[in-house]
C-alpha positions in Angstrom: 51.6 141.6 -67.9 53.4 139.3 -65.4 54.4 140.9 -61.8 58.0 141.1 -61.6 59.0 141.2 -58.0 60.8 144.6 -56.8 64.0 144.5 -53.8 66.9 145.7 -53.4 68.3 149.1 -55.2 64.9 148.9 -56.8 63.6 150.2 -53.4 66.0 152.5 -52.1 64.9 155.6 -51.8 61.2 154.5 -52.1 60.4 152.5 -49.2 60.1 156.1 -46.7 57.0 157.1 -48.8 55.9 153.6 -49.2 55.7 153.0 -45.3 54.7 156.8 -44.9 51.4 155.9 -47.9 50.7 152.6 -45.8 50.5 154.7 -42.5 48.4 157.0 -44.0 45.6 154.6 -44.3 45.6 153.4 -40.7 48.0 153.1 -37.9 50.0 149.5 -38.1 52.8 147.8 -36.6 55.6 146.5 -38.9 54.3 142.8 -39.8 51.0 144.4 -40.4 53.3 147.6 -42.6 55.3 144.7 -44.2 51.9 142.6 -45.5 50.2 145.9 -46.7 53.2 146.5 -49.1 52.9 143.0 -50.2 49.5 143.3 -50.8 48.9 146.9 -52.4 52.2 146.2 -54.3 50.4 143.3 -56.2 52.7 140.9 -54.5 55.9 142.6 -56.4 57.4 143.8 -53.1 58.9 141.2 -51.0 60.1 142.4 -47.8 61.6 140.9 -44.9 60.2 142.3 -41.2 63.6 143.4 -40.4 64.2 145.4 -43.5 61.8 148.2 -42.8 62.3 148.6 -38.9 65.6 150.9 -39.6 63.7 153.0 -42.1 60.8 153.0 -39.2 63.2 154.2 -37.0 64.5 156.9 -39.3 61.4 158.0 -39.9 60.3 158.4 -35.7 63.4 159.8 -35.2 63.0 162.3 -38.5 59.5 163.3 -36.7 57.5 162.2 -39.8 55.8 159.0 -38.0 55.0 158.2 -34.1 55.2 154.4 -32.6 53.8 153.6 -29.1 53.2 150.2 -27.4 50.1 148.4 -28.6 48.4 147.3 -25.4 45.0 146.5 -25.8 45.9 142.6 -26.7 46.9 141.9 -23.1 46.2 138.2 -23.5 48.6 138.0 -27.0 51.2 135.7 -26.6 54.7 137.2 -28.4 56.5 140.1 -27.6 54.4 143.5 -27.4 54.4 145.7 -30.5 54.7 148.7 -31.5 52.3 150.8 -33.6 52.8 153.3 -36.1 50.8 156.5 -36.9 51.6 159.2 -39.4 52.4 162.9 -37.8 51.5 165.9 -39.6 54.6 166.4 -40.6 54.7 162.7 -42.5 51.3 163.8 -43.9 53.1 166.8 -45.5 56.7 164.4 -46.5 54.1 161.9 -48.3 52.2 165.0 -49.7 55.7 166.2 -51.3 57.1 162.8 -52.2 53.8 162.2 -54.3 54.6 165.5 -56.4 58.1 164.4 -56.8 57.1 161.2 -57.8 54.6 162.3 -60.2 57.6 164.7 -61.8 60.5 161.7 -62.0 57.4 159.2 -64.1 56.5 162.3 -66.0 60.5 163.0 -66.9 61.5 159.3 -66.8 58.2 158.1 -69.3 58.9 161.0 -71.4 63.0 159.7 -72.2 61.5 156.3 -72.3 58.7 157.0 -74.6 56.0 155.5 -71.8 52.7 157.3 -71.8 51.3 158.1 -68.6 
């Protein structure tokens, strides 16, 4: 089965648990966050940089991630970055959006006829 690449409406309302599943794995700043979802998505999500830095920013704001200044490459050329860890509280979101997620497939597949 081909890939087909997801964007768009496809993602809305997905790409909060996506980030908060990438930051789960390690802290990252967003170029690093975009590349992971490229990668782990099997190359069917294609996002631009400046798509997910709004959500990131929803998501600090909401409490469920933490960004500071990533300093330690003092001799990087660029502007500085900013690094993204998961909070307990984005540990418990991504907790609850997996359940969710595991009820719309279950619904969804079972209207469709899809086995799971």
């Amino acid at each position: 089965m081909s890939t087909q690449e997801i964007q768009g409406d496809q993602l809305r309302g997905h790409l909060e648990s996506l980030i908060l599943a990438i930051l789960e794995k390690s802290p990252s700043h967003g170029f690093q966050i975009v590349k992971q979802l490229e990668h782990r998505g099997e190359g069917a999500l294609r996002l631009r940089e400046g798509t997910i830095y709004p959500v990131l920013y929803r998501l600090e704001s909401a409490g469920l991630i933490r960004a500071k200044w990533d300093d330690s490459e003092e001799d990087r050329r660029g502007p500085r970055r900013k690094v993204y860890s998961l909070t307990r509280k984005g540990t418990r979101r991504l907790a609850e959006s997996r359940e969710q997620w595991q009820q719309f497939v279950q619904v969804i597949g079972g209207i469709l006829g899809a086995t799971v």
